[in-house]
Each structure stands twice: as structure tokens, then as C-alpha cells.
N, C-alpha and C positions, 0 to 999 in steps of 0.2 A: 266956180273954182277950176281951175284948169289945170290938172293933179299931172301934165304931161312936162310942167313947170316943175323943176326940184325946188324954187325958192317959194312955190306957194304949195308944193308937197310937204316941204320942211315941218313947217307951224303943226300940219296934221297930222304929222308921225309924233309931235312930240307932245300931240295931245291924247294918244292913242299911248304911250308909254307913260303918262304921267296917270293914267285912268285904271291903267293894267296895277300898275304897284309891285313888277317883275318882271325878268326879264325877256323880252321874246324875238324871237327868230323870227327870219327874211322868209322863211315859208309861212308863218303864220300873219306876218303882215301881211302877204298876198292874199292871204286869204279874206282879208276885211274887206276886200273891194270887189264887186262885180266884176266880171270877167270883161265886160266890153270898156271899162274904166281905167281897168289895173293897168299900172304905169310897167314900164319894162325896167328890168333890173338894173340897168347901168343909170337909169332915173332914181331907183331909190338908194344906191347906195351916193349919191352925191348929192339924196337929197339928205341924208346921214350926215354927210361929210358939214353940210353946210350947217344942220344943225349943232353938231359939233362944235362949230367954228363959233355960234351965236351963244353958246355956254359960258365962254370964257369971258371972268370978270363977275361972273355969277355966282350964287352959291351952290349951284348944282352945276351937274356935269354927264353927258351921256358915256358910258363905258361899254364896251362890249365884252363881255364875262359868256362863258360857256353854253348857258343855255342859249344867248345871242345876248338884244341891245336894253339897256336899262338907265331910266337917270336915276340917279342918284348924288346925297347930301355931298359935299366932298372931306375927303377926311379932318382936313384942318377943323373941322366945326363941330366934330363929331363928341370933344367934352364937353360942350354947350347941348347940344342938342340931344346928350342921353338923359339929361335932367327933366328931360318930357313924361319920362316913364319912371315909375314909383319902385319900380324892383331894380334890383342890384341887376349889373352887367355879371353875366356868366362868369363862373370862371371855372377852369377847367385843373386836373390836378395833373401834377408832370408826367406819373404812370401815364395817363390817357394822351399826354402831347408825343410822348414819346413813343407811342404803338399807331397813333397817326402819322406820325413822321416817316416813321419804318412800313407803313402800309405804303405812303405817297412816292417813296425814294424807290423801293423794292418792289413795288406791286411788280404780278399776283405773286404772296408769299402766304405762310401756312403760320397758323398760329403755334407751330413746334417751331418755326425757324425765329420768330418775333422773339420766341421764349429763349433760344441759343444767344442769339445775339444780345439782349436785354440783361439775359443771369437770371431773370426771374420768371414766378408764372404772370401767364395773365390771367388779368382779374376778369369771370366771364360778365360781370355789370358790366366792362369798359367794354367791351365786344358788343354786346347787347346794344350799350348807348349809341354806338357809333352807325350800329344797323335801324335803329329806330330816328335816328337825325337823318336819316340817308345820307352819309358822310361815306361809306364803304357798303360792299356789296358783295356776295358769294360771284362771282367769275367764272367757276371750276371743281375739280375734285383732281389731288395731286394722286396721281398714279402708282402711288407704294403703299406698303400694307395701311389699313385704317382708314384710306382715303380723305384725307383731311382736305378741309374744305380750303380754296385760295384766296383771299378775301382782296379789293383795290376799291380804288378812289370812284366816284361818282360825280354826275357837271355838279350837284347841288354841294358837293366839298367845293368844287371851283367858285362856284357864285359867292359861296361865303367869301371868301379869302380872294375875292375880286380876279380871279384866274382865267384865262381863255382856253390855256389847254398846261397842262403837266411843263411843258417848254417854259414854261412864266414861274417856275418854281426858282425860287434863290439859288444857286449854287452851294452846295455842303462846305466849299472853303467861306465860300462868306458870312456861315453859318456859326464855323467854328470861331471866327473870329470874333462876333459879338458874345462869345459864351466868354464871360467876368473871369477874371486871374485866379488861380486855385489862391486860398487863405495859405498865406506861410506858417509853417508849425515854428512854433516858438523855438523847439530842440535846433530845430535846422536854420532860424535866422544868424546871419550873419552877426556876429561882433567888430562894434565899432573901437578904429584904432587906436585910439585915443584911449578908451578902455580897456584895450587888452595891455598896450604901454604899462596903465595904473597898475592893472593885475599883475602880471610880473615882476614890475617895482619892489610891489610891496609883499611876491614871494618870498619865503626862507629859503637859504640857500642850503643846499644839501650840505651833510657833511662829508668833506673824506674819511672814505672809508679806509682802514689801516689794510694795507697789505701785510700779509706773511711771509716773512723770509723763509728760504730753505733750511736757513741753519737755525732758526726759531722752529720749523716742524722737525728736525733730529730732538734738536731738546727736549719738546711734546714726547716726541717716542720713547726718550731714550730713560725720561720718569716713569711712563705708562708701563714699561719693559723691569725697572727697578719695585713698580710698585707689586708687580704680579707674581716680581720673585723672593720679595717680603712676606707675601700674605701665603705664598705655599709652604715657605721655610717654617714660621708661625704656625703653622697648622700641622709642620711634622712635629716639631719642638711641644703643642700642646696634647701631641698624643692621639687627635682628631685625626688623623691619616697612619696606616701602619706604613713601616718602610716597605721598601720593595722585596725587601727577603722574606717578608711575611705575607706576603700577596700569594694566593693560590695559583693565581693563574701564571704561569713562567714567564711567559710575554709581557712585557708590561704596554697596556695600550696608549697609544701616543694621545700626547696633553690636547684637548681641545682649545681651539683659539678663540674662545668666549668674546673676546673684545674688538677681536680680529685685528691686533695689531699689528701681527706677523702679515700677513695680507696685506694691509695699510704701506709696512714698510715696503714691502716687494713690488707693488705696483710703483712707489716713488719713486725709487732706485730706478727702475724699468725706464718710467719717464723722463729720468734726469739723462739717463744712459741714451735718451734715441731725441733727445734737442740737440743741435748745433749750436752752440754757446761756445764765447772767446775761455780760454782757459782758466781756472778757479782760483781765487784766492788761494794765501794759503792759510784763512781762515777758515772757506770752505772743506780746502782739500782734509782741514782735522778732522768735520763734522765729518765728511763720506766714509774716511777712516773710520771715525766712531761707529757710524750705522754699521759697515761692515764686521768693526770686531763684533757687534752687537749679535750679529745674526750670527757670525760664528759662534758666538757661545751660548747662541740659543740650539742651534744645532746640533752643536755638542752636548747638551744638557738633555733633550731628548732621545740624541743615542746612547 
């Protein structure tokens, strides 16, 4: 065999990778061959290339994944061919994809910053798991109190996930994009117009509400003002109140405005008095009269 040939080097490397069952490196290939035999490098990587080349249409495939070259199954085939083995395919739970994710994106990062970013703890099983898969690995110790350890990626994370180096990782916008539509809340789904047409249709329609005239609130007062000086009159007539000349004290103390009528009217006055409005009826002009005499002779009656 004349191994200075890449095309009858070929057949031997890929019997040599088919025997391994893993991946291996261009240094340890060297090393399978005696020293006055070994081909020179730019031999075997084209004897790679050709083997390469003799893959396709196959159902395996030589890749070169981080620890270096390996064949393997190719994915298309890979739900036929997990049915070879009796246990379930792993599965992994989101906490753990997602503290791998964040080790792979951010390496070296500390498991306080995994914990900022996330909102939560981590769980140390998912730590532990990751370190006994050789999936991540201690790096470091960060340099602020507590010294927490830095933890990153490892080639045997790469080999799994068929990776050469960190650069073969997806991009985070392509990432975000396969992540599924949030579920719409019910509260916040749109209504169709069609239906909203129906609902309003078949609302009731408010009713008008009655306005109050100005000369309808004199009248209010000007009973409220009749009825409070019935019920005092009443009250001297049954003897329940002494007059004022039998009152000890000389002063007589001014009438409290229980109902606050007096208020009531003084404030409306106020506001009729500071509107600009065309000039009044002379319906109105009687009522403002009225309120006026009204208060004069409430005034009067308490001096």
C-alpha cells in the first residue's frame, strides 16, 4: 500500500475511524504509523477530503467535530436508528437547557450571574449533571468576595452537538425566532367586528338625564327656606323654645345652618354672578329677585 497516495490513504483512515467509534485528531492519526511511513500532512488532509467526498449518497458521513474527525450516522436517519436501543432518548428539563445555554453564550460566567439573569436558583443537581457529562468545567475563580467558581463549555459539549468550535453556535436572533408565539390571554384577544356591530345593536340606550333649571333650583331653595321657618315658628308656638326675652344669655347666638342652605344659596348666586351669559329672562330676572329678597330676610331675621 503506498500510503504516500491520499486515494489509497483514504480507505485506511476511514478504517481507522470506523474501529475508534470517536472522534480523533490529525495528531493522533500520526501517531498510528511509524515514523519512516507517515505520510506528510498535506497527504492526509486530502486524503480526508477525498474521503469526504466518497461519503456522499451514503448513509454516514465524516465530520469534523472539536476533538477532530469522526463518521458518523447522518441525522436524517437518526428516528430509525434510535429504535436499536431499548431506553428512551434523554431528555433534558428546560432549567438544565437553559443554564447550558447561558454557560455556552457567556462562558466563563459564575453561577450568581446565571442565577441574575434566569430570576432563579440553580438547582446544584443541574451543576453537578453538567460536570459529570463533561459538558462544562471549572475555568477559574472570579476575583470578588467568595471566589465563585467560573464555570464554560468543554470539546465533549462540542462533539455532542456536532460543533467545531463555539463560532458553529446559532446565532441568539435565530434562536429567538424559533421560540413558539406567546399564547394570547383571552382578556386581551381582539373582538371581532361583526360582533362588536351585534353588541352594541342590541345595547340599551341610556336615558336622558333631566337637567335642572336655574329657576327649578330657586324653587328647591326657596321651599327648603319656607320649611325651616315653619318648623321654628312651631316650636315657639308649642312652648318648646322660650322667646328671646327669656333667654339668659343677652346675645342671642346666631341660628346654625343645619342644612346649609344659606351656603347652598350663596355659592349659586356667586356662580350665576362670575358666568357670562346673554341677558335673563324676565322669568329668571323674578327667580334672582326672589332668591335675593329671600336672603334679605333671612338676614334680617337673624339680626
Amino acid at each position: 500500500m503506498n500510503l504516500t497516495e491520499p486515494r489509497e490513504l483514504a480507505p485506511l483512515l476511514e478504517a481507522f475511524l470506523l474501529a475508534s467509534g470517536k472522534p480523533q485528531s490529525l495528531e493522533r492519526l500520526f501517531e498510528l504509523f511509524e515514523e519512516a511511513e507517515r505520510p506528510e500532512p498535506p497527504v492526509f488532509k486530502k486524503a480526508l477530503e477525498i474521503l469526504r467526498k466518497s461519503c456522499d449518497g451514503r448513509a454516514f458521513e465524516l465530520r469534523e467535530v472539536a476533538s477532530g474527525y469522526r463518521l458518523q450516522i447522518r441525522e436524517k436517519f437518526s428516528p430509525w436508528v434510535g429504535r436499536l436501543w431499548e431506553e428512551r432518548p434523554q431528555r433534558y428539563s428546560r432549567a438544565m437547557l437553559e443554564t447550558m445555554a447561558l454557560i455556552a453564550y457567556r462562558q466563563p460566567i459564575t453561577r450568581g450571574e446565571i442565577e441574575d439573569v434566569r430570576g432563579v436558583a440553580v438547582n446544584s443537581h443541574i451543576v453537578k449533571t453538567l460536570l459529570e457529562r463533561e459538558w462544562i468545567r471549572i475555568v477559574g475563580y472570579r476575583d470578588v468576595p467568595g471566589k465563585p467558581a467560573m464555570f464554560a463549555t468543554t470539546k465533549v459539549f462540542l462533539d455532542h452537538f456536532n460543533l467545531k468550535n463555539l463560532d458553529d453556535l446559532p446565532p441568539l436572533a435565530e434562536l429567538r425566532e424559533m421560540e413558539p408565539d406567546p399564547v394570547l390571554d383571552f382578556d386581551d384577544a381582539p373582538v371581532p367586528a361583526s360582533l362588536q356591530e351585534l353588541a352594541d345593536a342590541s345595547a340599551e340606550p341610556e336615558e336622558p338625564k333631566d337637567e335642572t333649571s336655574f329657576h327649578t333650583l330657586l324653587l328647591e331653595l326657596d321651599d327648603m327656606e319656607q320649611g325651616i321657618k315653619t318648623d321654628f315658628d312651631d316650636l315657639l308656638r308649642d312652648g318648646a323654645l322660650e322667646p328671646e326675652s327669656t333667654v339668659e344669655n343677652p346675645e342671642p347666638e346666631p341660628e346654625e345652618d343645619i342644612l346649609g342652605v344659606a351656603e347652598a344659596r350663596e355659592k349659586l348666586l356667586a356662580a350665576v354672578a362670575a358666568l357670562e351669559q346673554p341677558p335673563l329672562s324676565d322669568e329668571e330676572d323674578e327667580a334672582r329677585a326672589l332668591a335675593e329678597a329671600i336672603e334679605a330676610e333671612r338676614r334680617e331675621f337673624e339680626d
